[in-house]
C-alpha positions as CSV (number, residue, x, y, z in Angstrom):
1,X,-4.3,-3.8,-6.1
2,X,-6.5,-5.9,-9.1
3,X,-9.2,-6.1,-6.5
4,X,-9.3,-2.6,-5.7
5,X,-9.6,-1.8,-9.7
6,X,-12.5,-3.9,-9.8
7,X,-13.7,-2.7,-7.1
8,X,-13.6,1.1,-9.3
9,X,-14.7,0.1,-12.4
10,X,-18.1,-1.6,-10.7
11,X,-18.8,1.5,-8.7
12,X,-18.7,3.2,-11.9
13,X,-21.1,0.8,-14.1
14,X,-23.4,1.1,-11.1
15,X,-23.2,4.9,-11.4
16,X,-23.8,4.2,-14.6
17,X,-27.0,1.9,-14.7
18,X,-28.5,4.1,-11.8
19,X,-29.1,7.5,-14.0
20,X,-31.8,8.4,-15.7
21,X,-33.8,6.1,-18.2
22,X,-33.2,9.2,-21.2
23,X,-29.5,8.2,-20.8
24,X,-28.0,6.7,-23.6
25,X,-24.7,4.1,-24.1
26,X,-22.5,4.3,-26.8
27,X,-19.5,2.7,-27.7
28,X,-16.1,4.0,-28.1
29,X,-12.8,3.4,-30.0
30,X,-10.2,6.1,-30.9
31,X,-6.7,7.1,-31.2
32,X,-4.5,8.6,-28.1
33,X,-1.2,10.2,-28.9
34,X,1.2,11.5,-25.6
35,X,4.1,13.6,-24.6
36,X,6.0,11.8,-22.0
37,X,7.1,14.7,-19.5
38,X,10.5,14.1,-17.2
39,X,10.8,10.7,-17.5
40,X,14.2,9.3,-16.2
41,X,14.2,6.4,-18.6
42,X,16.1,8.6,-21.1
43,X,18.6,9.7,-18.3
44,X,19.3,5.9,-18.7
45,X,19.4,5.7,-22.5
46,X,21.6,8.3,-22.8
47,X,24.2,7.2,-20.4
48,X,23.9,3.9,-21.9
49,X,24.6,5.3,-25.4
50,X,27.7,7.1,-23.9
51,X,29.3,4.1,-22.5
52,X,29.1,2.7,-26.0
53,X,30.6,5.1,-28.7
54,X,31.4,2.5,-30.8
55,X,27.4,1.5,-31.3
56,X,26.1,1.8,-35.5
57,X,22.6,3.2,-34.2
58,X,22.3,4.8,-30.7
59,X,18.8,4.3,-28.6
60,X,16.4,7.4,-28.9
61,X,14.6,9.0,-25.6
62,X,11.0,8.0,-25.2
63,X,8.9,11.2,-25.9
64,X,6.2,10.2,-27.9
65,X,3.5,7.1,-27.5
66,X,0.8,6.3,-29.9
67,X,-2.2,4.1,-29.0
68,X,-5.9,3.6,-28.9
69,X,-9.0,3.6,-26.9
70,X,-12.2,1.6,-26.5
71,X,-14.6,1.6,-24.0
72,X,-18.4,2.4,-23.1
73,X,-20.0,6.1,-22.8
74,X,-22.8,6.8,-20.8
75,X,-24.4,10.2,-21.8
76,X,-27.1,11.9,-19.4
77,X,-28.4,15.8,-19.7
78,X,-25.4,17.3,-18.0
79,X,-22.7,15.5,-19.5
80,X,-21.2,11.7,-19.4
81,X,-19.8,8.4,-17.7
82,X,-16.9,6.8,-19.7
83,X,-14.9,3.8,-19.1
84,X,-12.5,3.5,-21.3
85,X,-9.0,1.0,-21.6
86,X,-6.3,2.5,-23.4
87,X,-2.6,1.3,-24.8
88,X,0.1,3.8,-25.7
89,X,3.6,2.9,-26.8
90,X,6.9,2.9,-28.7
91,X,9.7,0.9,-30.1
92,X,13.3,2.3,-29.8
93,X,15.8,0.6,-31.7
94,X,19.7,0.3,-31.0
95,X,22.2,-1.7,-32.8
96,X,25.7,-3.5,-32.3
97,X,26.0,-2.6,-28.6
98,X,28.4,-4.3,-26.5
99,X,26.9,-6.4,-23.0
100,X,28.5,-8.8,-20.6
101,X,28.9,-12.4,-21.4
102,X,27.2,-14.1,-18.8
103,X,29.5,-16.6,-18.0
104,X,32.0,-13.9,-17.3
105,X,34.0,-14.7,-20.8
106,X,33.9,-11.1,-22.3
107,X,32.0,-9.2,-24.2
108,X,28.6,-10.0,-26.5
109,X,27.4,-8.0,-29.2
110,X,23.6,-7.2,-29.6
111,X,21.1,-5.3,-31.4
112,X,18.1,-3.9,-28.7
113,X,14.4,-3.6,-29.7
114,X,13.6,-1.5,-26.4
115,X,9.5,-1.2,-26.1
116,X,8.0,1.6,-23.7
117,X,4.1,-0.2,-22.5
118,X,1.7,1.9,-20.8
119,X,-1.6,-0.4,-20.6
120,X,-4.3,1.7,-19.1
121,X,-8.4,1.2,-16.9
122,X,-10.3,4.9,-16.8
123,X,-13.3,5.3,-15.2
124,X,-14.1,9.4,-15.8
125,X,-16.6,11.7,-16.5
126,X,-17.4,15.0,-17.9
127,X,-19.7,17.7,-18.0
128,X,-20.6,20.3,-20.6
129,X,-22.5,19.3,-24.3
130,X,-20.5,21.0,-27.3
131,X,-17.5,22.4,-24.9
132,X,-16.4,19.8,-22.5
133,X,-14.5,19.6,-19.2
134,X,-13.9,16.1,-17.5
135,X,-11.1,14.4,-15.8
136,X,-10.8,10.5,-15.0
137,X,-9.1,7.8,-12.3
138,X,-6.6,6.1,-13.9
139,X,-4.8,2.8,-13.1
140,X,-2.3,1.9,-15.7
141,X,0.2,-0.8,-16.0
142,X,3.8,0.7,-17.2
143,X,5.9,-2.1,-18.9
144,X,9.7,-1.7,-19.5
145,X,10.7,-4.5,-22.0
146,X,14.2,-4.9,-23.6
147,X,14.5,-7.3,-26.1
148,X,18.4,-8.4,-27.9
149,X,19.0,-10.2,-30.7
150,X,22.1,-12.6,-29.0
151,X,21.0,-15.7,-27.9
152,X,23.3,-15.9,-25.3
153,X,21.8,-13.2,-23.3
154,X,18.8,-12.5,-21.4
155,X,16.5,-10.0,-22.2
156,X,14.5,-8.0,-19.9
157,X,10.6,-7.4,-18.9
158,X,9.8,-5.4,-16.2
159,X,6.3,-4.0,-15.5
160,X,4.5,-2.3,-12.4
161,X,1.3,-0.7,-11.5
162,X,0.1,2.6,-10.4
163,X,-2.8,4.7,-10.3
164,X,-3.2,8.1,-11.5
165,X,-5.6,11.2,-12.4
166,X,-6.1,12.7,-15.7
167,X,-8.0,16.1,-16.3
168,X,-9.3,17.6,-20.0
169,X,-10.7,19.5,-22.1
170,X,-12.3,19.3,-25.5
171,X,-15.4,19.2,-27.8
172,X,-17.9,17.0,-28.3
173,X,-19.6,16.9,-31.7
174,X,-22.6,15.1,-32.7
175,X,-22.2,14.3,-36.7
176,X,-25.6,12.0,-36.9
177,X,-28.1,10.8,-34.1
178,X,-25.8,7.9,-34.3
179,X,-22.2,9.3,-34.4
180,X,-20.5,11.7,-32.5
181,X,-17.0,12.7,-32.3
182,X,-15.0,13.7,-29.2
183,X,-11.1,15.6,-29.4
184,X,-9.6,16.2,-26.4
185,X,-6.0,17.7,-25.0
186,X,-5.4,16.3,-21.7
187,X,-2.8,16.0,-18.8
188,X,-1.9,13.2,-16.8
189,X,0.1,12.5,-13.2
190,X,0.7,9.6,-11.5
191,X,0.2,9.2,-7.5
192,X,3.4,7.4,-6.8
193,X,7.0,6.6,-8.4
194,X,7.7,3.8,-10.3
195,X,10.9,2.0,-10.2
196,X,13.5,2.0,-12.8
197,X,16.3,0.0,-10.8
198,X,15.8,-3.2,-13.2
199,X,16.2,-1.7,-16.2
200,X,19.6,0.7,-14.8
201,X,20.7,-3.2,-13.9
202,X,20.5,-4.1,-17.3
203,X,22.1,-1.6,-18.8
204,X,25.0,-1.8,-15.7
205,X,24.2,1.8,-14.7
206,X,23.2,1.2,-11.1
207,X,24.6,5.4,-10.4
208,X,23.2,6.7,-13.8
209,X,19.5,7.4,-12.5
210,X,18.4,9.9,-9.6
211,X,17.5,7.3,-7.3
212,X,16.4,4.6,-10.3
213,X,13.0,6.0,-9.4
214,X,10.7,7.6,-12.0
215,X,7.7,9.4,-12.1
216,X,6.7,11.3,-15.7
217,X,4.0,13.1,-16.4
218,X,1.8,13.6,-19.8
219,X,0.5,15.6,-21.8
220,X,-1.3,15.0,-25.8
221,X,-4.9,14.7,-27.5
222,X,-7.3,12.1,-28.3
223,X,-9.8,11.9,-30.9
224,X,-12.8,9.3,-30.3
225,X,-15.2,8.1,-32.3
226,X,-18.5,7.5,-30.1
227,X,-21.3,5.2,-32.0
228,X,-24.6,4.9,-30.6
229,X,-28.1,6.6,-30.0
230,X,-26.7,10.3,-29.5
């Protein structure tokens, strides 16, 4: 899977490198917020929050992830060439819930720190000057990490990889011959399913997910900063 990334993301520099001399690179850094759309994650949280009524703070459904972006922009006549790594995530914090003992004693009490990961490669494009259209391959890395507080029991990190398409739409703004700005509302799907059976073992909820299987869709906006010869 890593080789066939690599095998992208030079395709795209040599894209890149072949265009016209009057092109120009600038580099990129900028702040991502999205909408995570039917994820079963939450059909997880919430039946693990029912099983324990007794909890002081109950996990909260993933919705929102905040990240950033840096990369390299490649601007031609017609438009652009972007590769761009992104991170988006959030923290969900539960406390005094009751798990297993591992050695089959009783039960433990633990506070949870669960973190939601999405690590991201996008090679993309886009054409247009002051309104923009453009759209991207993705391939991201989704991490599921649960972290408790008790010693005596295991905490849990699960990722995977998939790739995925993104399409937007947006402005770019030149401020300077230096500095331009781009803001963008975008959408993004993912090409397979991703599995959530680990983190349904964790909780014990093998039957509280539709399959344990899970693939979400986004939605949100990005704002980026590109600095450079414009």
């Amino acid at each position: 899977m890593m080789n066939n990334t690599f095998r992208v993301i030079g395709i795209g520099l040599i894209l890149m490198i072949s265009l016209q001399a009057s092109a120009q690179w600038n580099a990129v850094a900028g702040y991502k917020i999205r909408s995570v759309r039917e994820t079963n994650i939450n059909q997880l949280i919430q039946a693990f929050n029912t099983q324990q009524p007794d909890n002081s703070l109950a996990l909260k459904d993933v919705n929102i992830l905040h990240g950033f972006a840096v990369g390299l922009r490649y601007g031609y006549e017609y438009g652009a060439f972007e590769l761009l790594f992104n991170k988006s995530f959030t923290r969900r914090i539960g406390d005094f819930y009751s798990f297993s003992d591992p050695d089959g004693s009783g039960r433990l009490r633990s506070n949870v720190d669960f973190y939601y990961d999405i690590k991201q490669i996008s090679l993309g494009t886009e054409i247009g000057s002051g309104f923009v259209l453009g759209g991207s391959l993705d391939y991201d890395v989704v991490k599921y990490e649960l972290d408790l507080d008790n010693a005596s029991l295991r905490d849990l990190k699960s990722s995977q990889n998939t790739w995925g398409s993104t399409l937007y739409a947006g402005l770019h703004l030149a401020n300077t011959n230096r500095i331009s700005f781009s803001i963008r509302a975008f959408y993004q799907w993912y090409w397979d399913t991703l599995e959530l059976g680990s983190v349904a073992e964790f909780f014990s909820l093998p039957d509280a997910c539709d399959g344990c299987v899970d693939r979400p869709h986004m939605i949100g906006l990005s704002v980026l900063i590109n600095n450079g010869l414009q």
